[in-house]
C-alpha positions in Angstrom: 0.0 0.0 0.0 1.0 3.2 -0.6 0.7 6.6 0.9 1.2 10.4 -0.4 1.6 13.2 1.7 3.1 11.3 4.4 5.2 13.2 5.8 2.3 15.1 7.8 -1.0 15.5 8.5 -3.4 12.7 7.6 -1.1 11.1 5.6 1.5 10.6 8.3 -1.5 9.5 10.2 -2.6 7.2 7.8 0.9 6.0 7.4 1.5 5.0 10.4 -1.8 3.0 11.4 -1.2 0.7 7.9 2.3 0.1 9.1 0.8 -1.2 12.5 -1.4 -3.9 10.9 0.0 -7.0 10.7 -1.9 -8.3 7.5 -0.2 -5.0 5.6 3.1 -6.6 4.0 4.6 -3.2 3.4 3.6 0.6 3.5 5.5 3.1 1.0 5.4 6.4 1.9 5.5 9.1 -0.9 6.4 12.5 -0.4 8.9 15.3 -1.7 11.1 15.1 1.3 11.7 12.0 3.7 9.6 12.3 7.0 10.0 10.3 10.0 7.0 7.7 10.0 8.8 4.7 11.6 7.9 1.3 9.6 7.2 2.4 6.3 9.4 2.3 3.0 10.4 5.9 1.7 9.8 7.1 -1.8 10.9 10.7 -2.2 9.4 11.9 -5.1 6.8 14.8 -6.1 3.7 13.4 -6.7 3.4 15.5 -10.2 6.4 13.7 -11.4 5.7 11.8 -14.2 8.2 9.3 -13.5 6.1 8.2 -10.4 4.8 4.9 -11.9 8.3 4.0 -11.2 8.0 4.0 -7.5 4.8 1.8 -7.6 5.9 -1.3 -8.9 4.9 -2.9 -5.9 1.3 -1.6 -4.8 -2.0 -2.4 -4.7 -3.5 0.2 -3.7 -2.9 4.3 -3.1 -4.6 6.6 -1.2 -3.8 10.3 -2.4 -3.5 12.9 0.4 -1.0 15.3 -1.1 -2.9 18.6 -1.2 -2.8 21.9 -0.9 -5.3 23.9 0.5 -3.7 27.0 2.1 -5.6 30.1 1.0 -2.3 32.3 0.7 -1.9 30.1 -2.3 -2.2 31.8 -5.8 -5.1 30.0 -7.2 -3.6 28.6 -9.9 -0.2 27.1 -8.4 -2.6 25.6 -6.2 -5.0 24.0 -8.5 -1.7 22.6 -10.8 -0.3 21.3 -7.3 -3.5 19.9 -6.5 -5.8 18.5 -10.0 -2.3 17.2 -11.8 -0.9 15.7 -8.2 -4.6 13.5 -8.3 -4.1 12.9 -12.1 -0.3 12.1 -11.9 -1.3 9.4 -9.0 -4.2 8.3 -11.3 -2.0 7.4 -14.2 0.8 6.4 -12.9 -1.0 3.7 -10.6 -2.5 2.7 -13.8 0.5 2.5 -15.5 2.0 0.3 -12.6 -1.2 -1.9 -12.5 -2.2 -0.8 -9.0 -5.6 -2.0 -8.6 -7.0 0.5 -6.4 -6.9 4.9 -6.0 -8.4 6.5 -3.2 -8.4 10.1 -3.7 -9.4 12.1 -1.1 -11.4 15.4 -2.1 -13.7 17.2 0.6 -18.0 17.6 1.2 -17.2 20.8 -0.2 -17.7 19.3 -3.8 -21.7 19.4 -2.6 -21.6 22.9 -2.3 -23.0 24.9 1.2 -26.5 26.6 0.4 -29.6 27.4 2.2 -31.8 25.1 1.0 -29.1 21.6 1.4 -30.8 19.3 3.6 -28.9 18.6 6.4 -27.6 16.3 6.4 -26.8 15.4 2.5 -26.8 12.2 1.3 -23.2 10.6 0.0 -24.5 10.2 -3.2 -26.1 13.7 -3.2 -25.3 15.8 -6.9 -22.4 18.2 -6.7 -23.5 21.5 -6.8 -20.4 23.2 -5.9 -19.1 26.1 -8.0 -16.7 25.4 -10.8 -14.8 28.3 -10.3 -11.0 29.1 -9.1 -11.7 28.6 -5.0 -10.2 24.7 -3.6 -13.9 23.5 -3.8 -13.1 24.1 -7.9 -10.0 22.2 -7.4 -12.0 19.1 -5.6 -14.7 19.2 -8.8 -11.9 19.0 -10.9 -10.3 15.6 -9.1 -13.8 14.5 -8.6 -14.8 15.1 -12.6 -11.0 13.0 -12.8 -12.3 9.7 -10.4 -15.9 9.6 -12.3 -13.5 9.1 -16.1 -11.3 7.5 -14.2 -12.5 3.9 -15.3 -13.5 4.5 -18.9 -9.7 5.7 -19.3 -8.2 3.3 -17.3 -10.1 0.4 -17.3 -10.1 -2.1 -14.4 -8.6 0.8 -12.4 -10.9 1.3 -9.1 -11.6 4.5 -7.5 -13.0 5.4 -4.6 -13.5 9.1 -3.3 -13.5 10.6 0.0 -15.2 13.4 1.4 -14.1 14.7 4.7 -16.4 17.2 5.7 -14.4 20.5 7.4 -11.0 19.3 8.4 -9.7 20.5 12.0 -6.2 19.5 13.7 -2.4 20.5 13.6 -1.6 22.0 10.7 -4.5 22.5 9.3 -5.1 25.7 7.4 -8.2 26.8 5.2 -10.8 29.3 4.5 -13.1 27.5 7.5 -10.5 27.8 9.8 -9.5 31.2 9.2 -13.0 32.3 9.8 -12.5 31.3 13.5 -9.6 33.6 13.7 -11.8 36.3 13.2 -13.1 38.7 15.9 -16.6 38.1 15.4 -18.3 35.3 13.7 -20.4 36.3 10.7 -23.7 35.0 9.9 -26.2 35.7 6.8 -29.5 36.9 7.8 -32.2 34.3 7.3 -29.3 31.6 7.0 -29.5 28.8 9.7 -25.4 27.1 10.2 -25.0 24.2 10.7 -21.5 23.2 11.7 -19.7 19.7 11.0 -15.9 19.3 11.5 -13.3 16.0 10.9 -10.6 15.7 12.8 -8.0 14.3 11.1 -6.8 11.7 13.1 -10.8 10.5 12.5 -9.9 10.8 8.6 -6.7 8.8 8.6 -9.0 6.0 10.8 -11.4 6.0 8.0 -9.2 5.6 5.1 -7.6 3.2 7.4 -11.5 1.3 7.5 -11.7 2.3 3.5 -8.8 0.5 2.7 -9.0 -2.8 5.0 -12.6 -3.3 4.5 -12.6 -2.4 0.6 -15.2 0.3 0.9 -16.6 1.6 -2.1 -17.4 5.4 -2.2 -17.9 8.1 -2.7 -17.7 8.1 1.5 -18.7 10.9 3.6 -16.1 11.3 6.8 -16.8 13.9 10.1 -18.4 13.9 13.2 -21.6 12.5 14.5 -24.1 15.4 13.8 -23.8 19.5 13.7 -23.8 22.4 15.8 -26.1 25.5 15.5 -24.9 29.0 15.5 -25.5 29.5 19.7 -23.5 26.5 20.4 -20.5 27.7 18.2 -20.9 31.1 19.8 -20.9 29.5 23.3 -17.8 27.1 22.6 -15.9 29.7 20.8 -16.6 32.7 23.1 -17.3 35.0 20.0 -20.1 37.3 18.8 -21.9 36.7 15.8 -22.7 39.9 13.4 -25.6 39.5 11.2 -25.5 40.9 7.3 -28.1 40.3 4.3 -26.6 37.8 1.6 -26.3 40.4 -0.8 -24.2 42.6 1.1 -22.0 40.2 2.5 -21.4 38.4 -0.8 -21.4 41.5 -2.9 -18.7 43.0 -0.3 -16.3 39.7 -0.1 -16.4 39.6 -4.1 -15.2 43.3 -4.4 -12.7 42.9 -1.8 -10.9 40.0 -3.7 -11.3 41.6 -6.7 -9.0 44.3 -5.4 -6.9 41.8 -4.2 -7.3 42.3 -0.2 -9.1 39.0 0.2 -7.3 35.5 -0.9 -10.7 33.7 -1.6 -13.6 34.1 -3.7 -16.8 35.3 -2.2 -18.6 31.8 -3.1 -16.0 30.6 -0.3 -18.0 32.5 2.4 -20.5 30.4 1.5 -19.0 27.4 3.4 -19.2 29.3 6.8 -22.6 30.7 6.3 -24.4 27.9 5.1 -24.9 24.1 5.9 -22.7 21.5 4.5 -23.3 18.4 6.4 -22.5 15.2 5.4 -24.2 11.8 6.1 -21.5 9.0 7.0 -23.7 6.3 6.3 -21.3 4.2 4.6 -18.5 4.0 7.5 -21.4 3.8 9.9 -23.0 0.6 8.2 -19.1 -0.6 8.2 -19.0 0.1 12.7 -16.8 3.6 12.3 -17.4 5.8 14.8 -15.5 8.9 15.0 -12.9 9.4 18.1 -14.1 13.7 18.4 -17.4 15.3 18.0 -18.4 18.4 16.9 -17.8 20.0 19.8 -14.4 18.9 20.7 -13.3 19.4 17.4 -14.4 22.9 17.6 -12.0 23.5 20.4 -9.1 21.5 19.0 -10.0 24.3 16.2 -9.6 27.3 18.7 -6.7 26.2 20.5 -4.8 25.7 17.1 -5.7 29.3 16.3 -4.9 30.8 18.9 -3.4 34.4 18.6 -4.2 34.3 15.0 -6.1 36.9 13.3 -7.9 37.3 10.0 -10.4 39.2 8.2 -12.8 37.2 5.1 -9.9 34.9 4.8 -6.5 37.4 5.1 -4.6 36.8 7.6 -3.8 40.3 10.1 -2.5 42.1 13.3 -5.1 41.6 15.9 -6.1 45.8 16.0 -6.2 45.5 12.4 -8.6 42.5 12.8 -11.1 44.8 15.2 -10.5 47.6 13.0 -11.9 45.6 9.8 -14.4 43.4 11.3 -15.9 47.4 12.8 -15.6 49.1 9.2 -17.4 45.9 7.3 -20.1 46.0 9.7 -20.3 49.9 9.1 -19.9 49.7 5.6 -22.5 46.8 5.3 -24.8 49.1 7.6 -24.4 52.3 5.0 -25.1 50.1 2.1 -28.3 48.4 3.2 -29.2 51.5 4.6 -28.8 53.0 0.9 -30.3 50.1 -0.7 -33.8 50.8 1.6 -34.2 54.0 0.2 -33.4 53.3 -2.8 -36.2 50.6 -2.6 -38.4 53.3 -1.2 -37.2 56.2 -4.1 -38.8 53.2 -6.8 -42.0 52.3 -4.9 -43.1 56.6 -4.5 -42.2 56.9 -8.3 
């Protein structure tokens, strides 16, 4: 079996726990620099290198967990990191006759809106946006795993779909939104929060891979939290905006370049995303965290951090932006009422 990303996060994780089992013959760990997983066999390689069929001659199966999802990241280095490291692993394991891929992707790839049911269904349509944010990059791997078999026939995939990851390390839009001073919310939107820890998510490709679970599989904790018990836990204020404002506001602002995401990114911490496990649950996987205490493994890991619709800043630079959006939002819904109110006397 073999491993990418293994040097850290889930994939040292996962690494680790398949070089524990006794029934697992050998565990080669693939990553661009040698990390320090006891038990495994090192490949150091990128995993965009075509020349990494090479280092599979002995696999049967390969879960990929070499992604980027910082959102410092310049879109596209990111994406060509990201979509050619999951196509790279994709032909090359065909090339070396590796029976199985698991490609790990995210519940982002449903999209978060306020009309998902919650939770959605693992075989629920994708209805994220195909656009230049890391739920674009996910589409594009998941678009990759669907062809998959017609191109390379006899080739299994399986995807994975952590729902929002949490744990050392770990760096993304969601998480950055915790960093902020206050927590936003869109008016007439009702959150509903579901996190993975990834120490659950390298025990689940652990199950994936022992038990030959076919996807696509949902992974996160047992149920969601509402917006007063993510205030409660996290000890921050909400502040309310209409959608248009807050969406129309976060799109200018990356326009401009002051904000690293897209505005259809904000729609991952205003709306639900929740993701039924059914399949790992059928198969006895039970996560090790809930909700809750994944929530605080979130705020202890950003602690002292500070950021603003994504960017990361000084912590008066923080209360100073989070007080001008709130203003700004304020004058421009205040604007767009009597504009409303101009039309209906007219």
């Amino acid at each position: 079996m073999a491993v990418t990303g293994a040097s850290s996060g889930a994939g040292r994780l996962l690494a680790g726990r398949l070089a524990e089992r006794e029934e697992v013959k050998k565990v080669v760990a693939i990553d661009a620099h040698r990390g320090d997983v006891p038990g495994v066999t090192w490949r150091v390689v990128d995993v965009r290198d075509p020349l990494l069929s090479n280092r599979l001659s002995d696999v049967d199966v390969i879960v990929n967990l070499d992604l980027e999802r910082s959102p410092d990241l310049e879109p596209r280095e990111r994406r060509t990191h990201n979509v050619r490291g999951a196509q790279t692993v994709v032909t090359a394991a065909a090339a070396a006759r590796v029976r199985r891929v698991i490609l790990v992707t995210s519940a982002m790839v449903f999209g978060a809106g306020p009309d998902n049911e919650v939770p959605l269904n693992e075989d629920a349509p994708l209805l994220a946006e195909a656009n230049t944010s890391i739920a674009g990059d996910y589409l594009e791997i998941e678009d990759l795993a669907a062809n998959a078999p017609v191109t390379h026939p006899g080739l299994e995939i399986t995807v994975v779909r952590p729902a929002a990851l949490v744990g050392p390390g770990i760096d993304t839009v969601v998480t950055r939104h915790f960093e902020a001073p206050r927590l936003l919310t869109v008016k007439g939107s009702t959150p509903a929060w579901q996190f993975c820890h990834v120490d659950d998510l390298a025990a689940a490709l652990e199950l994936v891979i022992v038990e030959d679970i076919a996807g696509p599989v949902g992974v996160g904790c047992e149920g969601w939290l509402g917006a007063e018990e993510v205030m409660e836990i996290t000890g921050k204020r909400g502040f309310e905006l209409p959608a248009s404002v807050t969406f129309g506001m976060a799109q200018r602002l990356h326009r401009l370049g002051m904000t690293p995401a897209p505005a259809t990114d904000l729609h991952y911490v205003a709306y639900p995303w929740v993701v039924d496990c059914a399949r790992l649950r059928d198969a006895g996987w039970k996560p090790l965290y809930d909700n809750a205490t994944a929530l605080r493994v979130l705020m202890d890991e950003t602690a002292g951090r500070h950021a603003v619709v994504g960017r990361r800043v000084g912590g008066k630079e923080a209360t100073m932006a989070t007080a001008a959006g709130a203003t700004l939002a304020a004058v421009g819904a205040a604007a767009a009422i009597r504009r409303a109110r101009k039309r209906r006397r007219v």
